[in-house]
PDB file of N, CA, C and O in Angstrom:
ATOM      1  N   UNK A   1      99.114 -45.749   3.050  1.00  0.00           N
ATOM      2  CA  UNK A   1      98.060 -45.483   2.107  1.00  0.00           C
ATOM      3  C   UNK A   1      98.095 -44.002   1.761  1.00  0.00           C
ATOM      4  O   UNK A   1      98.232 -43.251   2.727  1.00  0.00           O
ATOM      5  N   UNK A   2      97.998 -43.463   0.592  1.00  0.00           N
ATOM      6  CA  UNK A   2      97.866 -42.095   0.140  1.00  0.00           C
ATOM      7  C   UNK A   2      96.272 -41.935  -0.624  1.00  0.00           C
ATOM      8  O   UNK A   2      95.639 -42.669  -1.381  1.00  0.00           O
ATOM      9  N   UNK A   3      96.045 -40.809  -0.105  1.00  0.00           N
ATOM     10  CA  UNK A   3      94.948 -40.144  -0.083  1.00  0.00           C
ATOM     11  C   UNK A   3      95.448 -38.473   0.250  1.00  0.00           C
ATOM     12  O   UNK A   3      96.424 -38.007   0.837  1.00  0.00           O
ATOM     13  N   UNK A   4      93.887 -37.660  -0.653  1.00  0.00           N
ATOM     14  CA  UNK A   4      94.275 -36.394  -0.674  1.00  0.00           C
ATOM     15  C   UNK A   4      93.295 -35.537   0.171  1.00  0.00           C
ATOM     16  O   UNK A   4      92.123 -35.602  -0.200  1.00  0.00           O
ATOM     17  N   UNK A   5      93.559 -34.747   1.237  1.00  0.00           N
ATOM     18  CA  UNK A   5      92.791 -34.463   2.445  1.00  0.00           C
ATOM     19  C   UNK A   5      92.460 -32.716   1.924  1.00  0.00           C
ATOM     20  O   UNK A   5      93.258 -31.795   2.094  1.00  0.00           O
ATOM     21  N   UNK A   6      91.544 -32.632   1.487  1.00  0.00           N
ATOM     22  CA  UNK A   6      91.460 -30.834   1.163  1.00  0.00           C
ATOM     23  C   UNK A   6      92.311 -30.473   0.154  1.00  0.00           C
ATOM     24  O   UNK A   6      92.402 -29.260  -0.033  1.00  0.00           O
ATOM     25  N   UNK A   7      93.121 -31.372  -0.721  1.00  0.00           N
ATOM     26  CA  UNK A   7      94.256 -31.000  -1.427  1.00  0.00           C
ATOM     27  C   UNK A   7      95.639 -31.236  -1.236  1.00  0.00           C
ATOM     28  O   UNK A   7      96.532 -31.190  -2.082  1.00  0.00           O
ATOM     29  N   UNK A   8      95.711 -31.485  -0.071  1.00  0.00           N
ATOM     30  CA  UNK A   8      97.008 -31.899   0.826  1.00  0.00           C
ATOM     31  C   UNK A   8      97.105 -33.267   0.456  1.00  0.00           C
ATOM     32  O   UNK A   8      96.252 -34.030   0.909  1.00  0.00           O
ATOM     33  N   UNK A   9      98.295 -33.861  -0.542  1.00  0.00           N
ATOM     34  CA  UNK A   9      98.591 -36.065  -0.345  1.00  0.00           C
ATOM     35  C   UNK A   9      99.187 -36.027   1.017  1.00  0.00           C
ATOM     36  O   UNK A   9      99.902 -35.230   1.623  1.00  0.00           O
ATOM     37  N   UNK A  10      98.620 -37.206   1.288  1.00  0.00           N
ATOM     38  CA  UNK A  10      98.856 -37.599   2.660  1.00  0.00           C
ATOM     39  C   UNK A  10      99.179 -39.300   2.998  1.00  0.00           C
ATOM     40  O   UNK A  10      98.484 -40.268   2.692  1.00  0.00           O
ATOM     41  N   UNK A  11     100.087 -39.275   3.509  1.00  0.00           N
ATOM     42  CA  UNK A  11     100.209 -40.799   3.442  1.00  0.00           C
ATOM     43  C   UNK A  11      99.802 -41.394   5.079  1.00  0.00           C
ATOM     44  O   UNK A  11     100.296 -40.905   6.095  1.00  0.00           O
ATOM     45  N   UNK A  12      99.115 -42.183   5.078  1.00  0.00           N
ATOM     46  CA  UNK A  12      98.270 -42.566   6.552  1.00  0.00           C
ATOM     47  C   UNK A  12      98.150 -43.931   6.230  1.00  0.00           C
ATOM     48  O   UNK A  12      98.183 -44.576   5.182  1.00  0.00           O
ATOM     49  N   UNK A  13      97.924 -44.328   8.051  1.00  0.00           N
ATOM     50  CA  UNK A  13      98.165 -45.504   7.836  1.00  0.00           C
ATOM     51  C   UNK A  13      96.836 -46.299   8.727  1.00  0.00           C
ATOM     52  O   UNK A  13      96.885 -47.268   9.485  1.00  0.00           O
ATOM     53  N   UNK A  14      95.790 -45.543   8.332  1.00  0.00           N
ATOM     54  CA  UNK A  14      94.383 -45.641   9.195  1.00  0.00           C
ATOM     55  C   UNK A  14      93.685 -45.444   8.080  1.00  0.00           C
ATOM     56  O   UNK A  14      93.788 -44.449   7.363  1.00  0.00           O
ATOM     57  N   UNK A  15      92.767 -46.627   7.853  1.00  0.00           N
ATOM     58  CA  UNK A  15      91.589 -46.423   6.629  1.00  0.00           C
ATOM     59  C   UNK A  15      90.520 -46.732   7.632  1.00  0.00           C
ATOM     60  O   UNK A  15      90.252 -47.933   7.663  1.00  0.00           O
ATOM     61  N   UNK A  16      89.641 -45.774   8.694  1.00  0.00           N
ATOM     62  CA  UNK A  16      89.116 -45.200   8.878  1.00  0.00           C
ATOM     63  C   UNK A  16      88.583 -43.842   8.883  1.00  0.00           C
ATOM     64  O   UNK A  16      89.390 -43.011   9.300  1.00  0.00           O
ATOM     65  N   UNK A  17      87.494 -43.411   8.549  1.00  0.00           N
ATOM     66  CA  UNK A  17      87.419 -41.790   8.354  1.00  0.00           C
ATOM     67  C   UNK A  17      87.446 -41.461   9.359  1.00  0.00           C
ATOM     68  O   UNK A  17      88.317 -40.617   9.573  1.00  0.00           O
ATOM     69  N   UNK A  18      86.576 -41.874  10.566  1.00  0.00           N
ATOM     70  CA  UNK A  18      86.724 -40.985  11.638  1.00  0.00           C
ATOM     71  C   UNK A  18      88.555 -41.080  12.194  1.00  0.00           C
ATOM     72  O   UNK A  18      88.800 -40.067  12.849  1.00  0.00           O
ATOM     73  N   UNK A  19      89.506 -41.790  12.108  1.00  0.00           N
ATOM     74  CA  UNK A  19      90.357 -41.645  12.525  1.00  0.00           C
ATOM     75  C   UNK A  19      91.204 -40.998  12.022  1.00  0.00           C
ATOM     76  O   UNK A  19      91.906 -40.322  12.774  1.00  0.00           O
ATOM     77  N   UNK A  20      91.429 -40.967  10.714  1.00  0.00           N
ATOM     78  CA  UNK A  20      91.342 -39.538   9.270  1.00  0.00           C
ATOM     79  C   UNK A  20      91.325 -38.873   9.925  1.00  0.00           C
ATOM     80  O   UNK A  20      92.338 -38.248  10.241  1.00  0.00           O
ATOM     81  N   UNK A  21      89.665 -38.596  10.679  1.00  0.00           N
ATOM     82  CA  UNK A  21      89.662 -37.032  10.703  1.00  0.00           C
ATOM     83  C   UNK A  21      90.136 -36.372  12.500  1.00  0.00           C
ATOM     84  O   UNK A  21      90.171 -35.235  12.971  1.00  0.00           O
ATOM     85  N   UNK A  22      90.383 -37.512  12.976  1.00  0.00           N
ATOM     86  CA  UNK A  22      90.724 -37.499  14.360  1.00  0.00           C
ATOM     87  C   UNK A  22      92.671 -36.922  14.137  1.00  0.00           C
ATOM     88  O   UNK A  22      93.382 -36.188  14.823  1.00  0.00           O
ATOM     89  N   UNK A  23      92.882 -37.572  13.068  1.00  0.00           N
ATOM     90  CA  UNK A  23      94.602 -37.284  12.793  1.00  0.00           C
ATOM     91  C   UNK A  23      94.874 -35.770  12.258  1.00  0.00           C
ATOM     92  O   UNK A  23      95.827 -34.994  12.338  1.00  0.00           O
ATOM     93  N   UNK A  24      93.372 -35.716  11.579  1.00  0.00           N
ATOM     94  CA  UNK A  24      93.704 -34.179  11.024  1.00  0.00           C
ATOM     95  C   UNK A  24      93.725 -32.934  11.865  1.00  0.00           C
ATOM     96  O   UNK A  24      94.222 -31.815  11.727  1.00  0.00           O
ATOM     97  N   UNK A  25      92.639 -33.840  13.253  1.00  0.00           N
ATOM     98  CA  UNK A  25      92.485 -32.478  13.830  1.00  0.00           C
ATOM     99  C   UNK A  25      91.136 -31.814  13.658  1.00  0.00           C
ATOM    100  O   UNK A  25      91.000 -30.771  14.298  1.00  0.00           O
ATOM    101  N   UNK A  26      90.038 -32.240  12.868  1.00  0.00           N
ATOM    102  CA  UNK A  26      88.788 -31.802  12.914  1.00  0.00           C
ATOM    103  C   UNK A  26      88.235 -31.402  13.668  1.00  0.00           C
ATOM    104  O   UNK A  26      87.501 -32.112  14.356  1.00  0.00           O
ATOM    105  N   UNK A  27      88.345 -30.243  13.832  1.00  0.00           N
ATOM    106  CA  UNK A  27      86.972 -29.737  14.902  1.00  0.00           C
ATOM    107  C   UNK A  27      85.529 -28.681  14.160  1.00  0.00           C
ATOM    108  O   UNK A  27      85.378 -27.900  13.221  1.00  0.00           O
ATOM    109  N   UNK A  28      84.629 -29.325  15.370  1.00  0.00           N
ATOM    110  CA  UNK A  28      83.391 -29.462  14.784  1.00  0.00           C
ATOM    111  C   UNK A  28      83.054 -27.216  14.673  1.00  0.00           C
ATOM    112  O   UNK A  28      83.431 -26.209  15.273  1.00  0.00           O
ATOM    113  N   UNK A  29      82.308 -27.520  13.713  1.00  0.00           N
ATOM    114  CA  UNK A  29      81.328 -28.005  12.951  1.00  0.00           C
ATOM    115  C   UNK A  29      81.985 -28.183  11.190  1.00  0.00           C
ATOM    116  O   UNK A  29      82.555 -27.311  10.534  1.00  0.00           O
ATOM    117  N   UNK A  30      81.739 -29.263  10.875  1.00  0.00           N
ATOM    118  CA  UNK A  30      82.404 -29.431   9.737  1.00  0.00           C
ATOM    119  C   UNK A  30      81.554 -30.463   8.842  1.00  0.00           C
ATOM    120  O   UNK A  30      80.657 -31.157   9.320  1.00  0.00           O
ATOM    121  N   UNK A  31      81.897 -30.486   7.629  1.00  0.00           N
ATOM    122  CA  UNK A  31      80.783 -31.345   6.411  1.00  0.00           C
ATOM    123  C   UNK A  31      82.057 -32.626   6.027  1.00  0.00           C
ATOM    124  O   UNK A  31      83.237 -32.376   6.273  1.00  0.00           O
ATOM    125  N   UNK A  32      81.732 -33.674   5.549  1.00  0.00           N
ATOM    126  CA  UNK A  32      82.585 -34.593   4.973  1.00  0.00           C
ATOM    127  C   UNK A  32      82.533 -35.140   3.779  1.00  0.00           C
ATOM    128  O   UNK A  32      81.967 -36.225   3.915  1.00  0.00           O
ATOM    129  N   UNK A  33      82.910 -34.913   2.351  1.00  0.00           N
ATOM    130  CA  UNK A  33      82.594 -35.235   1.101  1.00  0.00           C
ATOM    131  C   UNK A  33      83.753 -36.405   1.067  1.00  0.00           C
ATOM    132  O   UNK A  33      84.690 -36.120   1.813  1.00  0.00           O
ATOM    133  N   UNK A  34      83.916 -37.760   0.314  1.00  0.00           N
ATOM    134  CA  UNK A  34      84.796 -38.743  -0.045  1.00  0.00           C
ATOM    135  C   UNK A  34      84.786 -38.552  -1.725  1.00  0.00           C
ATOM    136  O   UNK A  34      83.657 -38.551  -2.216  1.00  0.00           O
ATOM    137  N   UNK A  35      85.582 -38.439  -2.381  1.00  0.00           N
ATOM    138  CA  UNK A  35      85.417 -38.629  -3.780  1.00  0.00           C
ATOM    139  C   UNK A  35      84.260 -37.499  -4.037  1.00  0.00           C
ATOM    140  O   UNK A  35      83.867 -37.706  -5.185  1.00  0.00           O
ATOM    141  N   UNK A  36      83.769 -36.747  -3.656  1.00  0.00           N
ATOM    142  CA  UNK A  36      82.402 -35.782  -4.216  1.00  0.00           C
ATOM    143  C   UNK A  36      81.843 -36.041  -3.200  1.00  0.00           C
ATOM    144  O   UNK A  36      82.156 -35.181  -2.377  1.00  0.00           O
ATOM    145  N   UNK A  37      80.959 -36.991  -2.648  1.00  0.00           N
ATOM    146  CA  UNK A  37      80.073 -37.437  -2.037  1.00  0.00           C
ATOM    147  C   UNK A  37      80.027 -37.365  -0.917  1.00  0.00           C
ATOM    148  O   UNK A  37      80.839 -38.110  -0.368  1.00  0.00           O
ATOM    149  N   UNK A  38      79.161 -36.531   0.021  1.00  0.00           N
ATOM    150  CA  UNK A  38      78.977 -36.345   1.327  1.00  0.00           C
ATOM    151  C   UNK A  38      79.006 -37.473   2.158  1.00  0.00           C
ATOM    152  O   UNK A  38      78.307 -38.418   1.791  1.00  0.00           O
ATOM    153  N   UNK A  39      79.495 -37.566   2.943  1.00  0.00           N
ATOM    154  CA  UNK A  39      79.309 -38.611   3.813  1.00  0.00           C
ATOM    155  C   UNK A  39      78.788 -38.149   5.520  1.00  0.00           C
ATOM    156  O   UNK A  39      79.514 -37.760   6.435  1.00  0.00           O
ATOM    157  N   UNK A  40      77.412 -38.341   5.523  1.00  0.00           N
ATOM    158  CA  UNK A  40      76.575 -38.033   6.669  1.00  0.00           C
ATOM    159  C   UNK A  40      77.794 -38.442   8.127  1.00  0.00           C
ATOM    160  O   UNK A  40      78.708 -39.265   8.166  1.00  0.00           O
ATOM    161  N   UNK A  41      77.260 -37.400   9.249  1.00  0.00           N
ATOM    162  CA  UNK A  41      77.936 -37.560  10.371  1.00  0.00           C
ATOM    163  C   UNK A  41      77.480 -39.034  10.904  1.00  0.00           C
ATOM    164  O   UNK A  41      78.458 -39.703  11.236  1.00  0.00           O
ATOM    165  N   UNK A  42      76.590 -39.506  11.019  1.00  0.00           N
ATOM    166  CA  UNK A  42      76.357 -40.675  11.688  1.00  0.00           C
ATOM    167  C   UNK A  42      76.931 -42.065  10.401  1.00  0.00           C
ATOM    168  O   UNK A  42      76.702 -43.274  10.434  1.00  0.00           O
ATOM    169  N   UNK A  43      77.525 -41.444   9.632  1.00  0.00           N
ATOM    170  CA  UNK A  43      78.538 -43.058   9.003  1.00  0.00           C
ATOM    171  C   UNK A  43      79.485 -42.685   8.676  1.00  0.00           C
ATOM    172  O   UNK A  43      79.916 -42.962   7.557  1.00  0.00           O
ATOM    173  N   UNK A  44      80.480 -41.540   9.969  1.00  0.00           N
ATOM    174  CA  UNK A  44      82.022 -41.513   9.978  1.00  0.00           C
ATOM    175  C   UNK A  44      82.364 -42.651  10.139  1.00  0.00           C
ATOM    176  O   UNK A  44      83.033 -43.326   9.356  1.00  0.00           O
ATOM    177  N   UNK A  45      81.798 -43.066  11.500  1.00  0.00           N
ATOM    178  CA  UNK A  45      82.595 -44.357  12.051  1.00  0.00           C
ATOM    179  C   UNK A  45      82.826 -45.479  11.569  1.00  0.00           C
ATOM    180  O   UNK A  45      83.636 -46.229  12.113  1.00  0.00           O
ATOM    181  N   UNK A  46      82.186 -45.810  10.492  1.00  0.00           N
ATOM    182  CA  UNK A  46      82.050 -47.318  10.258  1.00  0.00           C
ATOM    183  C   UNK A  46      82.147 -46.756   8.346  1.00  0.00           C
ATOM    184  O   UNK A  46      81.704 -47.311   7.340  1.00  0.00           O
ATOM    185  N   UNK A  47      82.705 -45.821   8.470  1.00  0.00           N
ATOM    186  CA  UNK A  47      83.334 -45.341   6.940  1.00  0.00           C
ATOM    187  C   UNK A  47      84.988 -45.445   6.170  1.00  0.00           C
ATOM    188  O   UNK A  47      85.960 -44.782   6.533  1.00  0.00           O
ATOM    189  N   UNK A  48      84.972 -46.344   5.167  1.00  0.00           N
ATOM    190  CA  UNK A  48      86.632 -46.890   5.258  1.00  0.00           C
ATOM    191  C   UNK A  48      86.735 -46.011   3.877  1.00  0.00           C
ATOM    192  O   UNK A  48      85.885 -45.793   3.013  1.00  0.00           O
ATOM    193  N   UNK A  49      88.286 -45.530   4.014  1.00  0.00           N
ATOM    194  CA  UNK A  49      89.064 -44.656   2.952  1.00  0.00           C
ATOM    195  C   UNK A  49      89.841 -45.939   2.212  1.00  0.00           C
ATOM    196  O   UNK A  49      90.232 -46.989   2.723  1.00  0.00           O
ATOM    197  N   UNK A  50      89.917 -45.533   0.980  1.00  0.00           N
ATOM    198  CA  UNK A  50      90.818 -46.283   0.211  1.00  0.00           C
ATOM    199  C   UNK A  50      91.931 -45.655  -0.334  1.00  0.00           C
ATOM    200  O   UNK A  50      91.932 -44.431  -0.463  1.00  0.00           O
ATOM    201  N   UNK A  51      92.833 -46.304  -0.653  1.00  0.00           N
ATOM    202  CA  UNK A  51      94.088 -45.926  -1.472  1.00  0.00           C
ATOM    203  C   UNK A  51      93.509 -44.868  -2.634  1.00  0.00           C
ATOM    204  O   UNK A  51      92.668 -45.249  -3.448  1.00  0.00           O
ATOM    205  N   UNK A  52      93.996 -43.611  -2.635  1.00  0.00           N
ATOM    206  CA  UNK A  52      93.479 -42.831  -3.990  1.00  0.00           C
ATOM    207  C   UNK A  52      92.948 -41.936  -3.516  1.00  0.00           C
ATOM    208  O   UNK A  52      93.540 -40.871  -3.689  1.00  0.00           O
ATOM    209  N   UNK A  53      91.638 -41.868  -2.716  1.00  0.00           N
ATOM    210  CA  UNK A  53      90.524 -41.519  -2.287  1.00  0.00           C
ATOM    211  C   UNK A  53      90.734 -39.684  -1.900  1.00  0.00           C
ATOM    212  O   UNK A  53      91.670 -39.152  -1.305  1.00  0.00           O
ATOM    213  N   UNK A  54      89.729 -39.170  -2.376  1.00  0.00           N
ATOM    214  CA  UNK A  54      89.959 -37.891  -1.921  1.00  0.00           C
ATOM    215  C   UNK A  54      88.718 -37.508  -1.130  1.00  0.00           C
ATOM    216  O   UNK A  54      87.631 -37.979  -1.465  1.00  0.00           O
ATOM    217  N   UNK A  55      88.842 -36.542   0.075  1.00  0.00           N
ATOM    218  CA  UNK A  55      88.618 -36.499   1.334  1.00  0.00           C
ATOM    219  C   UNK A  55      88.429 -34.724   1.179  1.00  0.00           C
ATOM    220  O   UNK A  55      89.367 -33.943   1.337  1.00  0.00           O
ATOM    221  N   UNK A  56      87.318 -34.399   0.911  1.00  0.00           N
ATOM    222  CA  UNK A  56      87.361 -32.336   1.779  1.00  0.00           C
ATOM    223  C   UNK A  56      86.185 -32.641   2.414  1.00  0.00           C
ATOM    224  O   UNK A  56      85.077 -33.155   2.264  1.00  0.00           O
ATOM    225  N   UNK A  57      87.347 -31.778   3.642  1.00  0.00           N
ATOM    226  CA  UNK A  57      86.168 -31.314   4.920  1.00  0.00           C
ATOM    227  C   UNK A  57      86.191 -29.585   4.740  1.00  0.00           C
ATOM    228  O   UNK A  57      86.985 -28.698   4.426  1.00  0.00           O
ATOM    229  N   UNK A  58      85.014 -29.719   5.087  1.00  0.00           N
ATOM    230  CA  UNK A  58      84.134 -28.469   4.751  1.00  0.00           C
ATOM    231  C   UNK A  58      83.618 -27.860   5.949  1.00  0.00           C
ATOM    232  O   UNK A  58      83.049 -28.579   6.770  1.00  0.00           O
ATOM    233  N   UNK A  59      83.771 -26.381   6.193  1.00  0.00           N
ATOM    234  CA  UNK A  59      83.822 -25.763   7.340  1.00  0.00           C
ATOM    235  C   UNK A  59      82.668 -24.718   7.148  1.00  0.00           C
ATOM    236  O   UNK A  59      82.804 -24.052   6.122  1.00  0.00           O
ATOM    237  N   UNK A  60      81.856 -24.503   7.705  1.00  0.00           N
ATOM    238  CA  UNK A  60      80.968 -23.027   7.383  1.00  0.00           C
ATOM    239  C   UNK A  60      81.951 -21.840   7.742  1.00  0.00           C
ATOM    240  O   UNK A  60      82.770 -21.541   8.611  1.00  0.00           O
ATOM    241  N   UNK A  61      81.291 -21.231   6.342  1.00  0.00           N
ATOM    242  CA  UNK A  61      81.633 -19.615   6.454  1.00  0.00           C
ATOM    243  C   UNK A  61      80.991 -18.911   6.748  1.00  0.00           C
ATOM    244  O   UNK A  61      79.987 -18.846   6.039  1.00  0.00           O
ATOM    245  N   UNK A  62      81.056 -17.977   7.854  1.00  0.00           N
ATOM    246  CA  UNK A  62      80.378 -16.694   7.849  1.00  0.00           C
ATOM    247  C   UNK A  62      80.108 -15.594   7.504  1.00  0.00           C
ATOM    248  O   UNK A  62      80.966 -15.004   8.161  1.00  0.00           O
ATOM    249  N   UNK A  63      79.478 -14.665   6.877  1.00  0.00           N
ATOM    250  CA  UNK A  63      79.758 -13.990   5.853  1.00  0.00           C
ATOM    251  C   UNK A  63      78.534 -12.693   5.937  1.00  0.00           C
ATOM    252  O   UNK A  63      77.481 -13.222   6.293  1.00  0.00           O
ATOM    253  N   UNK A  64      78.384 -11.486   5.766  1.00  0.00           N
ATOM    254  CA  UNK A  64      77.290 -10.725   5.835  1.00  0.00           C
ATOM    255  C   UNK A  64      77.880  -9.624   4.921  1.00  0.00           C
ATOM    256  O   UNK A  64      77.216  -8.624   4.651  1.00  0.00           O
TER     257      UNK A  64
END
C-alpha cells in the first residue's frame, strides 16, 4: 500500500495507524493529521490508512 508520511511515499504493508506510526518510529509527544484531519490519540488504534492517504505527524516546537 502507498501512502505519504510527512511527504515521504512509502510503501507499507500495515493499514493500521498505530502500526504506521510504530514503523516510523514515533516518539511521543506528537499530533496526527490523515488527509488534513487530526486524528485524536485515543483513535490511533482502531484507525485504518488507505491506499493514497496522506499521514503528517506533527511534533512541537520550541521557540522563544
Amino acid at each position: 500500500m502507498k501512502i505519504t508520511l510527512n511527504g515521504e511515499l512509502l510503501d507499507l504493508t500495515s493499514h493500521a495507524l498505530l502500526e504506521i506510526l510504530k514503523e516510523y518510529e514515533a516518539s511521543a509527544p506528537y499530533a496526527v493529521a490523515v488527509n488534513g484531519v487530526f486524528i485524536p490519540k485515543s483513535q490511533h488504534n482502531g484507525f485504518v490508512i488507505n491506499e493514497g492517504d496522506s499521514i503528517e505527524l506533527l511534533s512541537p516546537i520550541q521557540g522563544g
